[in-house]
Backbone of each chain as ProteinMPNN parsed JSONL, in Angstrom:
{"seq_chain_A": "XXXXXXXXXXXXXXXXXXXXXXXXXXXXXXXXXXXXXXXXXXXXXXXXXXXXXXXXXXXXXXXXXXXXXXXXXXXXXXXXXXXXXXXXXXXXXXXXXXXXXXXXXXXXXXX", "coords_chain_A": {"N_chain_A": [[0.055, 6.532, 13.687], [-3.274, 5.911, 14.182], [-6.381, 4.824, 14.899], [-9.876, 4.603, 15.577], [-11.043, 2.938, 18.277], [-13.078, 2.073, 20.064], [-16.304, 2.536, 21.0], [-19.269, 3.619, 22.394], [-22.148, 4.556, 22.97], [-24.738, 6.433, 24.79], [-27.828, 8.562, 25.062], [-26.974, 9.901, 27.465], [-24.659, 9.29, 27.944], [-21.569, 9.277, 26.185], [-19.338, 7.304, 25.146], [-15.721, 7.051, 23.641], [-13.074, 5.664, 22.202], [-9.616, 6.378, 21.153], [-6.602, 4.88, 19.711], [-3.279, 4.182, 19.712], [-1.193, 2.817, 16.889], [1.487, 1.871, 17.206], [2.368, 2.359, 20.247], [0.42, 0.803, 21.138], [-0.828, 2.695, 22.944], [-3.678, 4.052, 24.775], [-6.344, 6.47, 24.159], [-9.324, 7.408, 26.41], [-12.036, 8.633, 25.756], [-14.576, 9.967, 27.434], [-18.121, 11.23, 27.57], [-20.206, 13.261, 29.855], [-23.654, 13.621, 29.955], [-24.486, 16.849, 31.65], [-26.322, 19.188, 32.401], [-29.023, 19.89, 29.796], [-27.426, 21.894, 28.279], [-24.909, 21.262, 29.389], [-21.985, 19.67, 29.415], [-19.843, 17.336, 30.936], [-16.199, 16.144, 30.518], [-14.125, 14.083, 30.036], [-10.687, 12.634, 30.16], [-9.048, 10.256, 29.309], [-5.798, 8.459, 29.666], [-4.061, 5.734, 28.676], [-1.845, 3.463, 29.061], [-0.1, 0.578, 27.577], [0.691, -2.634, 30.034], [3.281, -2.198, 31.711], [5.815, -2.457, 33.568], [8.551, -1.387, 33.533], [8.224, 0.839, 31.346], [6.106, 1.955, 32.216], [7.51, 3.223, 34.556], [9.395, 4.773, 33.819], [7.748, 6.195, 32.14], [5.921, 7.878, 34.076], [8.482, 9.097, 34.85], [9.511, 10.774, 32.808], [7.591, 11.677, 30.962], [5.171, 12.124, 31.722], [4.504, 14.23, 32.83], [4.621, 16.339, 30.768], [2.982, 15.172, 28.881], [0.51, 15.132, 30.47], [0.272, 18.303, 30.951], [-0.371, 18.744, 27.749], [-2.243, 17.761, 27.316], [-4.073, 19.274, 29.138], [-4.105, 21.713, 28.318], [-5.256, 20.749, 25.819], [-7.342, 20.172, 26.252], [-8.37, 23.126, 27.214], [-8.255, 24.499, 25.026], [-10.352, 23.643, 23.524], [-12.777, 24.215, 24.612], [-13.045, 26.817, 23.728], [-13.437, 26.043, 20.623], [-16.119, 24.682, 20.891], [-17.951, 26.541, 21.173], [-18.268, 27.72, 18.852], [-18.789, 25.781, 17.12], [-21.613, 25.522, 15.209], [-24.548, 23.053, 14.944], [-26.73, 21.479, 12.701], [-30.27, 21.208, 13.543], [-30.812, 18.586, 12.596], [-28.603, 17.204, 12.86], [-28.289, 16.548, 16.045], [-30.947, 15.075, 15.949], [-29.698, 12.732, 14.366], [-27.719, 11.365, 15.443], [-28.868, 10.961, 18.287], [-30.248, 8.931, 17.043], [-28.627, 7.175, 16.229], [-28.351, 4.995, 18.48], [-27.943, 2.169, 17.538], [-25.627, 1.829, 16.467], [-22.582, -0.146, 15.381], [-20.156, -0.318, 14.826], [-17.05, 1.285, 15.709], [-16.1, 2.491, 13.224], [-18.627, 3.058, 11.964], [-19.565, 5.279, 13.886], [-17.725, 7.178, 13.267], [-18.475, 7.827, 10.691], [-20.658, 8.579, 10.486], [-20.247, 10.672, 12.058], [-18.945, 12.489, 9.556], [-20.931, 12.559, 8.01]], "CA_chain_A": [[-1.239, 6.125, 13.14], [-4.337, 6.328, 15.576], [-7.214, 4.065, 14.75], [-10.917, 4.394, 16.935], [-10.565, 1.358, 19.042], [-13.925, 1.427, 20.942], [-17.667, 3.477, 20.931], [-20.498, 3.729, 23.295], [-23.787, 6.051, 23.21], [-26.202, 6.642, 25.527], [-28.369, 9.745, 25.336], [-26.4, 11.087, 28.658], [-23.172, 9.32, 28.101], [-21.361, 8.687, 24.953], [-17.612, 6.761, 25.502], [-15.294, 6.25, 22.354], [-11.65, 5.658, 22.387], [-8.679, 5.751, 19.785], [-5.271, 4.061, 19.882], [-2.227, 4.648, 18.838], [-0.879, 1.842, 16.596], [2.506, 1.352, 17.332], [2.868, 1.993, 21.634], [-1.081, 0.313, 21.839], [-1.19, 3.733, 24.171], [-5.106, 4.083, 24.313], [-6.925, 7.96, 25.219], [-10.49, 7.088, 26.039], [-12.984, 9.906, 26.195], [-15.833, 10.334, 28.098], [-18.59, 12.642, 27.57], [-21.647, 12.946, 30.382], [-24.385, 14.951, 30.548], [-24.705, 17.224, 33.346], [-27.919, 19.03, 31.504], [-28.965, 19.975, 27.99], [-26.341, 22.994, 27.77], [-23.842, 21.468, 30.102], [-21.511, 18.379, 29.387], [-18.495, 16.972, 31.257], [-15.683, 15.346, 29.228], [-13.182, 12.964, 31.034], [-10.095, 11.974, 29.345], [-8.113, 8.96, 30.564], [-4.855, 8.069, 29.219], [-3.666, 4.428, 28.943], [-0.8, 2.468, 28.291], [-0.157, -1.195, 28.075], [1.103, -2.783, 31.839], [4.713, -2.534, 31.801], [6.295, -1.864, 34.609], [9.305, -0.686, 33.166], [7.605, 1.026, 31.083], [5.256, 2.953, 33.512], [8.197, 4.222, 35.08], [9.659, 5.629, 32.713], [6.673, 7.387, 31.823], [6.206, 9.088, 35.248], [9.582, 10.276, 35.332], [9.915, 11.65, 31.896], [6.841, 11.704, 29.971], [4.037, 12.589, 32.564], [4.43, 16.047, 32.881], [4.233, 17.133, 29.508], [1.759, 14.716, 28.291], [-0.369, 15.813, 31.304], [0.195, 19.391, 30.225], [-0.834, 19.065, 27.003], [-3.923, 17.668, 27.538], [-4.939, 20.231, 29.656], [-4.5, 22.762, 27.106], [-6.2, 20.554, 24.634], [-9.252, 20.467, 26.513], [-8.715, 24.468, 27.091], [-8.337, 24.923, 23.615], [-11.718, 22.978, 23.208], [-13.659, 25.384, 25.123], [-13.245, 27.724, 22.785], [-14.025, 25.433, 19.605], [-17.37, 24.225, 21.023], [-18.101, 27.845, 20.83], [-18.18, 28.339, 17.224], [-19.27, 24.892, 16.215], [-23.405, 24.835, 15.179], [-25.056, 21.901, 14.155], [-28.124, 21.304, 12.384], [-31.021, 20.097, 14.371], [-31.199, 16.884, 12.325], [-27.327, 16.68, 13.014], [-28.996, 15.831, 16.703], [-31.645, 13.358, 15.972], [-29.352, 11.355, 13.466], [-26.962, 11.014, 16.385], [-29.781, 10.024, 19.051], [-31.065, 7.645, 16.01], [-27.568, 6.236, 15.905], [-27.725, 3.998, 18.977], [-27.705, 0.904, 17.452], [-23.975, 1.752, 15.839], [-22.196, -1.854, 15.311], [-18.502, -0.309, 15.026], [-16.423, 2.599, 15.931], [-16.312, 2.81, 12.273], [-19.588, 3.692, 11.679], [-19.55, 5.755, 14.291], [-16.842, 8.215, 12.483], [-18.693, 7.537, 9.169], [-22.086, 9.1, 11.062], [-19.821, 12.527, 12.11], [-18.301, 13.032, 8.68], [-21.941, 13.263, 7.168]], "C_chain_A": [[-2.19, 5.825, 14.309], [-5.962, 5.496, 14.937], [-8.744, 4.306, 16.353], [-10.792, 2.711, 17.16], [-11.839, 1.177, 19.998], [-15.192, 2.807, 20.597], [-18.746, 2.931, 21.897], [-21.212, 4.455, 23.417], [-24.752, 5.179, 23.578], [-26.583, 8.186, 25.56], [-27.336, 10.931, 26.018], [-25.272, 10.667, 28.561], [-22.811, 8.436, 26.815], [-19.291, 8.522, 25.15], [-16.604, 6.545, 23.862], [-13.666, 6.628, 22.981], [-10.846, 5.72, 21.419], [-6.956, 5.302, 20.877], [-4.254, 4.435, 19.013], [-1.564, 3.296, 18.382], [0.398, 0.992, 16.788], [2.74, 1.106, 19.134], [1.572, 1.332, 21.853], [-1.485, 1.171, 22.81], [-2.768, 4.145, 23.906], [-5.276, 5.732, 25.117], [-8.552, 7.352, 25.279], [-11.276, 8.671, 27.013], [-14.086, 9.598, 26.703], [-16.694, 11.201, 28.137], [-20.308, 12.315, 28.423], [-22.525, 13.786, 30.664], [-24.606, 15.584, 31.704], [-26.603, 17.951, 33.029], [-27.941, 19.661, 30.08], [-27.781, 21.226, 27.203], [-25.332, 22.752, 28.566], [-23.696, 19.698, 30.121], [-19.717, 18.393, 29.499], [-17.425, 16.117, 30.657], [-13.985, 14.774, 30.176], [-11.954, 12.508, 29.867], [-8.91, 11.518, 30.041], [-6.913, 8.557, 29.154], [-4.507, 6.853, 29.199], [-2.46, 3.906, 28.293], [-0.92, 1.191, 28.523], [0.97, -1.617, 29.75], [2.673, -3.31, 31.15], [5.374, -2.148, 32.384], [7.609, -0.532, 34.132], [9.445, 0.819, 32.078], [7.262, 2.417, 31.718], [6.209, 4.128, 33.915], [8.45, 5.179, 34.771], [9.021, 7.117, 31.798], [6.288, 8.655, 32.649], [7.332, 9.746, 35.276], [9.818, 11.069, 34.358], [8.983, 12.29, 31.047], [5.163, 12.561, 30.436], [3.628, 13.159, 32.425], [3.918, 16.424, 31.726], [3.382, 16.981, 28.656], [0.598, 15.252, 29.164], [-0.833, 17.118, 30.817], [-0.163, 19.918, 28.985], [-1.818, 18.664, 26.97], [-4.661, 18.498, 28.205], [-4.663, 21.155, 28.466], [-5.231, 22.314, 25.698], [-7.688, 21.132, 25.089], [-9.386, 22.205, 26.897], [-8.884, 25.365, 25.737], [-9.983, 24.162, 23.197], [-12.667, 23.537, 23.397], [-14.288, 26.491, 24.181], [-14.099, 27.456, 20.984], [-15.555, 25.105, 19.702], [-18.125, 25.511, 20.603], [-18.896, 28.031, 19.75], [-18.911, 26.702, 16.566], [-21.257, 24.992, 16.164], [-23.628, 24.074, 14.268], [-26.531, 21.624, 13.939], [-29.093, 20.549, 12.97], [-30.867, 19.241, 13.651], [-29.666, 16.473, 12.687], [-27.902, 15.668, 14.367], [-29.497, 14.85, 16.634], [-31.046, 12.419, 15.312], [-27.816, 10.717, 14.451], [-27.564, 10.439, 17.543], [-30.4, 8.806, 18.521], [-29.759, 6.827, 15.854], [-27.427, 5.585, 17.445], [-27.319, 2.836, 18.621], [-25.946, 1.085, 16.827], [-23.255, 0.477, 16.145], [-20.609, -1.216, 15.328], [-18.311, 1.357, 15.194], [-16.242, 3.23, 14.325], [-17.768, 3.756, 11.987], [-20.218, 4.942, 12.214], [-18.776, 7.666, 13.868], [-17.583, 8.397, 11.585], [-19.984, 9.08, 9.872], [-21.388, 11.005, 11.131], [-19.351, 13.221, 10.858], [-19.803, 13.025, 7.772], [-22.519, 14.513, 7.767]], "O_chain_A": [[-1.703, 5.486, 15.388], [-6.571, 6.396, 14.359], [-8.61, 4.202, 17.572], [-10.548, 1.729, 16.459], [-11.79, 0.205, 20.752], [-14.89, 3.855, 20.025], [-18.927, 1.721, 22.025], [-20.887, 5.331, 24.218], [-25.3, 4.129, 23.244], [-25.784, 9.003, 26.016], [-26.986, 12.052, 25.647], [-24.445, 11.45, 29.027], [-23.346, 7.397, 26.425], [-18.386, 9.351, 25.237], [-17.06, 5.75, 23.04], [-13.253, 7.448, 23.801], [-11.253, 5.031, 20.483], [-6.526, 5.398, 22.027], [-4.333, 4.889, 17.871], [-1.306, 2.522, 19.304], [0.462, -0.225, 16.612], [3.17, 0.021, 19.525], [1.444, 1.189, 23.069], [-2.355, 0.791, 23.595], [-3.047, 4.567, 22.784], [-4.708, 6.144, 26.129], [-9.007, 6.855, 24.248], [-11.167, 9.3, 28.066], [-14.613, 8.641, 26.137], [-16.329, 12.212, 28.738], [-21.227, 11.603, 28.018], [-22.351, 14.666, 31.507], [-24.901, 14.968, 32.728], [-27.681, 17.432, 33.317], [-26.941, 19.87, 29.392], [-27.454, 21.358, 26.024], [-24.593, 23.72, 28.747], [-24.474, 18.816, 30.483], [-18.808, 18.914, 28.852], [-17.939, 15.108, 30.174], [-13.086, 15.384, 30.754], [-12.313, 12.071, 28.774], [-8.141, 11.995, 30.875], [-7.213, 8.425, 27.967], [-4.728, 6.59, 30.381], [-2.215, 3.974, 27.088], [-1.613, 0.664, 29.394], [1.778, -0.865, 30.297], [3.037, -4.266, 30.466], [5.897, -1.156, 31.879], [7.603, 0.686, 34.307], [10.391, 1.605, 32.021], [7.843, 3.502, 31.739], [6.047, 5.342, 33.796], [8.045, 6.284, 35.132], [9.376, 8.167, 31.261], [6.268, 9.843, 32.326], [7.348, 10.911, 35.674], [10.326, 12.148, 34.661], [9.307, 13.295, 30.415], [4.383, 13.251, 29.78], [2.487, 13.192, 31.964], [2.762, 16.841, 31.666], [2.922, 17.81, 27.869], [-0.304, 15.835, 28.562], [-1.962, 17.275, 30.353], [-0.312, 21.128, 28.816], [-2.603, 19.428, 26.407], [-5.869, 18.559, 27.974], [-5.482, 20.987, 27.563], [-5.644, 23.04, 24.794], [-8.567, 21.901, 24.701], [-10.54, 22.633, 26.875], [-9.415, 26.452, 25.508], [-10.499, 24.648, 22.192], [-13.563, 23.539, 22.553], [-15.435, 26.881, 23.963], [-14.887, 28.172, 20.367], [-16.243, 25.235, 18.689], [-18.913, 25.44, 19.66], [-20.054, 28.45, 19.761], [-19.523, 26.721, 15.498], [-21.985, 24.54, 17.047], [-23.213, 24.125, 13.11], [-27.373, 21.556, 14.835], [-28.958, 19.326, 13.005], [-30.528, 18.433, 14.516], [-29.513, 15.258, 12.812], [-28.039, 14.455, 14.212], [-29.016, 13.783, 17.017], [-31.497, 11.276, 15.398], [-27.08, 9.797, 14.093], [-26.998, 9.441, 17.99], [-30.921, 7.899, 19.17], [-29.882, 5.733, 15.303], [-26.248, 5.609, 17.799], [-26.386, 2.321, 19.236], [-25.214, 0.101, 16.933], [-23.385, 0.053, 17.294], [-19.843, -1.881, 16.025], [-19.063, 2.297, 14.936], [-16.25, 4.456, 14.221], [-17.801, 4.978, 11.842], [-21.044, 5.62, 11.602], [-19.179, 8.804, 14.107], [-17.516, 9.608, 11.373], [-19.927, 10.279, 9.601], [-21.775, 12.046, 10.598], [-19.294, 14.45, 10.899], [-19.689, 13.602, 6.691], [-23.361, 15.163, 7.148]]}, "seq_chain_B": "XXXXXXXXXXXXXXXXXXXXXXXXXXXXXXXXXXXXXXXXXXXXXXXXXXXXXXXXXXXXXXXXXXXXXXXXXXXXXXXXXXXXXXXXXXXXXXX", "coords_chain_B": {"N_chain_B": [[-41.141, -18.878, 6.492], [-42.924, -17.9, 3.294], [-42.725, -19.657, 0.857], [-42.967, -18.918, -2.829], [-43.601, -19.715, -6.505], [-42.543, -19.182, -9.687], [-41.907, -18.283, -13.151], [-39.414, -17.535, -15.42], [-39.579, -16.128, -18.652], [-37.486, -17.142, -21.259], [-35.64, -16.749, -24.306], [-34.799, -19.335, -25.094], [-36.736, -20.705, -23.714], [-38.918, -21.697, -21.087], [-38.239, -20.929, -17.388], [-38.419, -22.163, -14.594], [-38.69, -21.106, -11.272], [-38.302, -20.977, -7.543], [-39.383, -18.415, -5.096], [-38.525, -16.361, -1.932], [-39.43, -13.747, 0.32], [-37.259, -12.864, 2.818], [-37.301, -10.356, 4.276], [-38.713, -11.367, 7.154], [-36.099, -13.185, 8.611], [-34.089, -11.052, 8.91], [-35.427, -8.728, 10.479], [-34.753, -10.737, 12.409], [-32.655, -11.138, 13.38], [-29.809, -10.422, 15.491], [-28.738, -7.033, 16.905], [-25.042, -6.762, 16.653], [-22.955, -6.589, 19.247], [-21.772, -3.467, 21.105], [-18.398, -2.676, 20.196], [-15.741, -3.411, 23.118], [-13.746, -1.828, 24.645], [-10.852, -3.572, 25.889], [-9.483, -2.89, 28.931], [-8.332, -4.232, 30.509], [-5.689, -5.219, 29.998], [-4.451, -2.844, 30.169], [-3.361, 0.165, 31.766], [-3.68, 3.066, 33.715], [-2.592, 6.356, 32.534], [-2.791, 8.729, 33.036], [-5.383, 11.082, 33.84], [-8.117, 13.546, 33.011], [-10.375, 16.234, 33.497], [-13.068, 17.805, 32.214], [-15.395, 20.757, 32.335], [-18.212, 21.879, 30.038], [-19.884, 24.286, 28.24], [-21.945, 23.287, 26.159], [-24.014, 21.422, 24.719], [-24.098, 17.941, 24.819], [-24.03, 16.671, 22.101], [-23.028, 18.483, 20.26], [-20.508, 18.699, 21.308], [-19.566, 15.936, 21.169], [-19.172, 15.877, 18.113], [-17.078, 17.863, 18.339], [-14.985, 17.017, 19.763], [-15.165, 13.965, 18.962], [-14.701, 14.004, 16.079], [-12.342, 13.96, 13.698], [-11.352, 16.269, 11.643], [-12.009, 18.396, 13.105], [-9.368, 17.829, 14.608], [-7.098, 18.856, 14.643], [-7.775, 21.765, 15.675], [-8.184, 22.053, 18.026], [-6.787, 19.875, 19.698], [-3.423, 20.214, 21.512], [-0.541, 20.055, 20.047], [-1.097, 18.79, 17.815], [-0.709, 18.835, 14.321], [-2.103, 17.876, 11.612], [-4.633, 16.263, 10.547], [-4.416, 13.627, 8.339], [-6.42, 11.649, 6.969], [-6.426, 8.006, 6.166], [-8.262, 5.683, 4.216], [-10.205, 4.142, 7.029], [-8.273, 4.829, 9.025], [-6.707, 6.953, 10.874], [-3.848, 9.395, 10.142], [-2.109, 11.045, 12.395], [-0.281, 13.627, 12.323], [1.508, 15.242, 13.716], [3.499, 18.289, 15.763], [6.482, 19.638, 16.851], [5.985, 21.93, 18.36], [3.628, 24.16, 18.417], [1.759, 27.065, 18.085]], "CA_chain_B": [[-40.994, -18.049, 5.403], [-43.415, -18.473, 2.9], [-41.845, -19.649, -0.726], [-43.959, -18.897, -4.081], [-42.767, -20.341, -7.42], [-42.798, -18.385, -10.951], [-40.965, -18.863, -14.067], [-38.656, -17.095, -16.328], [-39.419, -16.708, -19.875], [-36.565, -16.545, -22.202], [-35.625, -17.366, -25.503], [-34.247, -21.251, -25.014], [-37.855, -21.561, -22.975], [-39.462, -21.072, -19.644], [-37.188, -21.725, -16.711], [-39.131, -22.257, -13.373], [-38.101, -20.817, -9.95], [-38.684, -20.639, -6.665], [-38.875, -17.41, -4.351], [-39.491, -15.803, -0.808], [-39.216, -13.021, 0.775], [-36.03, -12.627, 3.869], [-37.65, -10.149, 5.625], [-38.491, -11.915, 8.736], [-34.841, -13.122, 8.172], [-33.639, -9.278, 8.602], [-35.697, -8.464, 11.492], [-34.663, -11.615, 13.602], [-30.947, -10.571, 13.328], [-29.71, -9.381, 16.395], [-27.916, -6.013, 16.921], [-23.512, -6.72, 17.37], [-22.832, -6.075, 20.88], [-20.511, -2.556, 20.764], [-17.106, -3.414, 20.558], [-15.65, -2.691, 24.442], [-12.069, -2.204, 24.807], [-10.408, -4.146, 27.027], [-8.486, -2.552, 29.565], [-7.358, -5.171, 31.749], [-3.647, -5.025, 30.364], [-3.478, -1.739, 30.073], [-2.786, 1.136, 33.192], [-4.477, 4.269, 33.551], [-1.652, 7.049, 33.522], [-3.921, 10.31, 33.207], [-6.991, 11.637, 33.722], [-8.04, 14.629, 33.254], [-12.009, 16.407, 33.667], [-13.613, 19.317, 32.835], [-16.778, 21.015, 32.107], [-18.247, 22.304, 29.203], [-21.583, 25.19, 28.02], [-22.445, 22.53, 25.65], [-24.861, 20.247, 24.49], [-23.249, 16.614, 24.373], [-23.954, 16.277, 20.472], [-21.914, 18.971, 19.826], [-18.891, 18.033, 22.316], [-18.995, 14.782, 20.489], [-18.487, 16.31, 17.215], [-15.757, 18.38, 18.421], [-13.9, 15.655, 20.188], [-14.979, 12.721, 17.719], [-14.898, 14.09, 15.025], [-11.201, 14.293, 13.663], [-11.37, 17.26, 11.167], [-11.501, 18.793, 14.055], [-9.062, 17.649, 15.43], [-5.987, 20.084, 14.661], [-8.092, 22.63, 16.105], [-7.973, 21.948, 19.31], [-5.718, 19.149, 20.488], [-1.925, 20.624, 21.668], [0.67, 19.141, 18.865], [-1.367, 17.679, 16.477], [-0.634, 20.145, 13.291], [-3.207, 17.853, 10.769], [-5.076, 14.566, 10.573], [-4.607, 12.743, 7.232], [-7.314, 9.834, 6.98], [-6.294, 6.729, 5.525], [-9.226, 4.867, 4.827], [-10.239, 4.501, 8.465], [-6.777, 4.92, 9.567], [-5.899, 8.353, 10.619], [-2.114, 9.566, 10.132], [-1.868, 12.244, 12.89], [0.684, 14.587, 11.992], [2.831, 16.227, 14.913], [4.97, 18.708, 15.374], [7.079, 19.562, 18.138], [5.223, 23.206, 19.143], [2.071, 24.477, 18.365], [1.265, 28.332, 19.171]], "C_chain_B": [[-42.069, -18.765, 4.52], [-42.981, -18.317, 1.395], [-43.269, -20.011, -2.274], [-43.135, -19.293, -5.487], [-43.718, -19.392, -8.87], [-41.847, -18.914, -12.224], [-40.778, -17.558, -14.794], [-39.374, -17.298, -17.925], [-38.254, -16.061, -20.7], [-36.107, -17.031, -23.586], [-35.66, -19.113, -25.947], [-35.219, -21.61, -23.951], [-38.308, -21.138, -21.761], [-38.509, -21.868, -18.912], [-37.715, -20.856, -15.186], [-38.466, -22.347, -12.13], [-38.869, -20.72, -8.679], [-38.304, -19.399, -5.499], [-39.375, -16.945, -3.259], [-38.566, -14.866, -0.378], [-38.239, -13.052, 2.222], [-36.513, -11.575, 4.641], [-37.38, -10.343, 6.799], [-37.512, -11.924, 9.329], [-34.009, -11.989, 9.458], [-34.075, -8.919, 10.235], [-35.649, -9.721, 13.006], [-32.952, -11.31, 14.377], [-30.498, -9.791, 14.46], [-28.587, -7.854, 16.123], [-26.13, -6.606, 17.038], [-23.621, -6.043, 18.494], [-21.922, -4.779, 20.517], [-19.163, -3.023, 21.206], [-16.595, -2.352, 21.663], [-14.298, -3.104, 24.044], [-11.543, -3.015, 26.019], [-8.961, -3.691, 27.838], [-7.737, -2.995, 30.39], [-5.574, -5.064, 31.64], [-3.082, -3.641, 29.861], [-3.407, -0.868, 31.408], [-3.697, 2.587, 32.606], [-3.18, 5.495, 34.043], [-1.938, 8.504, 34.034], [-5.098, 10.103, 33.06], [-7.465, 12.954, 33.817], [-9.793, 15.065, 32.955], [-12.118, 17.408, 33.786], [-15.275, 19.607, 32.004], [-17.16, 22.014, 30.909], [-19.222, 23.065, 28.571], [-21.76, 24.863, 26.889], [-23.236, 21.79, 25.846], [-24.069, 19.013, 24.599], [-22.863, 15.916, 23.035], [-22.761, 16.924, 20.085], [-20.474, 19.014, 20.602], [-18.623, 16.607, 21.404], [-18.39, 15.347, 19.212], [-17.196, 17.257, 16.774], [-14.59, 17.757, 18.687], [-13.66, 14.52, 19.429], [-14.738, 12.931, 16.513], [-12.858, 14.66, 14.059], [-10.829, 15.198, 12.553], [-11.249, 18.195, 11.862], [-10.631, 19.028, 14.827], [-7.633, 18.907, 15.805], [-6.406, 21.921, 15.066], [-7.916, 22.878, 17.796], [-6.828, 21.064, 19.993], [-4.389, 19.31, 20.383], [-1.157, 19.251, 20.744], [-0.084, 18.51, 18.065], [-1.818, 19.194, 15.281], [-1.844, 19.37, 12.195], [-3.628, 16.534, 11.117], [-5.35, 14.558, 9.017], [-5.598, 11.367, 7.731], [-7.001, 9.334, 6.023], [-7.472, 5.898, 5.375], [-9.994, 4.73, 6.216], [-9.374, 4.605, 9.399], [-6.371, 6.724, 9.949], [-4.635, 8.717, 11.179], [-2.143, 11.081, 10.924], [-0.592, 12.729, 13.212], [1.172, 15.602, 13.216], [3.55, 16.704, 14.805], [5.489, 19.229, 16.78], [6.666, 21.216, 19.312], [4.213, 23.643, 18.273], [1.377, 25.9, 18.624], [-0.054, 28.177, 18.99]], "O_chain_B": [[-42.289, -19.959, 4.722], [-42.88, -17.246, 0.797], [-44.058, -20.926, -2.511], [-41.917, -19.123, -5.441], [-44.904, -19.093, -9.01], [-41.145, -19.92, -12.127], [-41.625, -16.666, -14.853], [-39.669, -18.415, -18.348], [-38.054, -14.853, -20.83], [-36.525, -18.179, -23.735], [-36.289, -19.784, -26.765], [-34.945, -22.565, -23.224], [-37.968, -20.0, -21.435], [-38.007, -22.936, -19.263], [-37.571, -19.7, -14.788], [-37.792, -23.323, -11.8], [-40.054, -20.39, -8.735], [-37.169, -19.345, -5.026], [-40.605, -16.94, -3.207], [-37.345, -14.917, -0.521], [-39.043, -13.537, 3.019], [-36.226, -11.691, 5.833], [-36.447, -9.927, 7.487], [-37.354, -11.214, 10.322], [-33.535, -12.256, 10.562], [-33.216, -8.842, 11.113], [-36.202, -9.661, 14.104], [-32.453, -11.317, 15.503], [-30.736, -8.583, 14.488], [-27.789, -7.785, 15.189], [-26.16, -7.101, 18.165], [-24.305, -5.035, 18.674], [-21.22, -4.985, 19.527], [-18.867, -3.589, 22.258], [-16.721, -1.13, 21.597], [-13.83, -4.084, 23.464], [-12.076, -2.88, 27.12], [-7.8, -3.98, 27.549], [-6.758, -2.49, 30.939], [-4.663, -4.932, 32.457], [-1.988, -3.31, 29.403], [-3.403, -1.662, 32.349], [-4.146, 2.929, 31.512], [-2.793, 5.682, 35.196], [-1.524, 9.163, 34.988], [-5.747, 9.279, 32.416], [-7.161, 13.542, 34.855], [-10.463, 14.302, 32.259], [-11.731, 18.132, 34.702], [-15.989, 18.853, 31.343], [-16.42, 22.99, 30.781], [-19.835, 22.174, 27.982], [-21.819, 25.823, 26.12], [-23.413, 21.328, 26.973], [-22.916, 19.349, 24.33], [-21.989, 15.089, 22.775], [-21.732, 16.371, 19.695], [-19.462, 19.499, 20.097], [-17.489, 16.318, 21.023], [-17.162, 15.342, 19.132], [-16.586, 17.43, 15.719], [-13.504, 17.845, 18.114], [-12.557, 14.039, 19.166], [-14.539, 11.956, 15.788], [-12.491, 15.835, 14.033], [-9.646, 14.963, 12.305], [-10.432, 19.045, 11.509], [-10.636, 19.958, 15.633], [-7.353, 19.534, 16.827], [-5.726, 22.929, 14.871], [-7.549, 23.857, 18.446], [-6.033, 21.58, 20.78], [-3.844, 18.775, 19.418], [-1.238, 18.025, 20.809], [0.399, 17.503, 17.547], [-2.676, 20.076, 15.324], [-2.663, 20.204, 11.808], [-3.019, 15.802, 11.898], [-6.221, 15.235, 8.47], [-5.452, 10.473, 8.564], [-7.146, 9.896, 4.937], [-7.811, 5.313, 6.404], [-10.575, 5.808, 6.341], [-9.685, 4.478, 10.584], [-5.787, 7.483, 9.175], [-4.287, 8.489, 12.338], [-2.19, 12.128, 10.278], [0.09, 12.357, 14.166], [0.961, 16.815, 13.222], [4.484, 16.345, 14.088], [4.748, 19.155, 17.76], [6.949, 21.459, 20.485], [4.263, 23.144, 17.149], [0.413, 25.894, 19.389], [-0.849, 28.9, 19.591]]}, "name": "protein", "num_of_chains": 2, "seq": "XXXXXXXXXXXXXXXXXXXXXXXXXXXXXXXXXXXXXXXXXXXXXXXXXXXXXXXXXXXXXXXXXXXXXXXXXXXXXXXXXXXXXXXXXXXXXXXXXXXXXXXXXXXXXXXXXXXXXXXXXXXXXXXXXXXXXXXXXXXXXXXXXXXXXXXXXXXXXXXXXXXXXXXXXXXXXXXXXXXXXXXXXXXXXXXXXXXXXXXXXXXXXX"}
């Protein structure tokens, strides 16, 4: 189960995060403008501080989680592609700074 | 605020109220701060960055938007939403 756990928009940089409910393992995305047809997208992995933990993760888990994130975001490439959105999709997303929760935030993309 | 007084009429008589407008109220109200995660106890174990011949609207709606999401992100075969809960469905390969 995966819950958004955080949101941030600005014009040029819009941050949101989800969580996974049971390891609290957080992905937080990043998306920054470079210019109006070109945007960089950062994605950070997190777990909670546990040493033992950690380790564990580098030695067994790293790799393949690493690896599939790169092919997410290569598989993404291709999706952006094909997605068009209605100019007002735009302005009702620049009109959504004030957003009060990561909720509303989801609520805003599913109209 | 400024409060004006009227009355009710109803069968068992007139029954005298007072009322004002909340407005002001409304527009004094500040914004909620956005809720920030707090990463202090957690670790950063990846990162990964790349570039994209997009707009940023539509990168959000590809990335945020979790209908999406079994389109693109390796192992995730569907997203069930729960209320605001979503049950992402994995499977162990993906072509």
């Amino acid at each position: 189960m995966i819950y958004a756990s955080s949101y941030s928009y600005h014009p040029d940089r819009i941050e949101f995060s989800e969580t996974e409910e049971k390891e609290k393992n957080t992905t937080n995305y990043i998306l920054e403008k470079i210019d109006d047809n070109k945007t960089n997208l950062t994605v950070d992995f997190y777990m909670q501080k546990n040493i033992a933990k950690q380790i564990i993760f580098n030695v067994a888990r790293k790799k393949k989680i690493e690896e599939n994130f790169r092919r997410s975001l290569q598989n993404l490439e291709g999706l952006v592609k094909e997605i068009k959105l209605p100019a007002a999709c735009h302005t009702q997303i620049y009109l959504a700074g004030a957003l009060k929760s990561s909720f509303e935030y989801m609520d805003l993309l599913n109209k | 605020m400024k409060w004006n007084s009227s009355a009710k009429q109803t069968e068992n008589g007139e029954i005298p109220f007072h009322y004002t407008q909340l407005s002001q109220l409304k527009s004094e109200i500040q914004p909620e701060p956005f809720p920030v995660l707090d990463f202090s106890k957690k670790v950063k174990m990846i990162s990964l960055s790349k570039d994209y011949e997009t707009d940023i609207i539509t990168l959000f709606h590809a990335t945020g938007d979790f209908n999406y999401r079994s389109r693109w992100q390796y192992g995730v075969k569907a997203v069930e939403e729960v209320n605001h809960f979503c049950h992402v469905v994995e499977c162990a390969a993906v072509v």
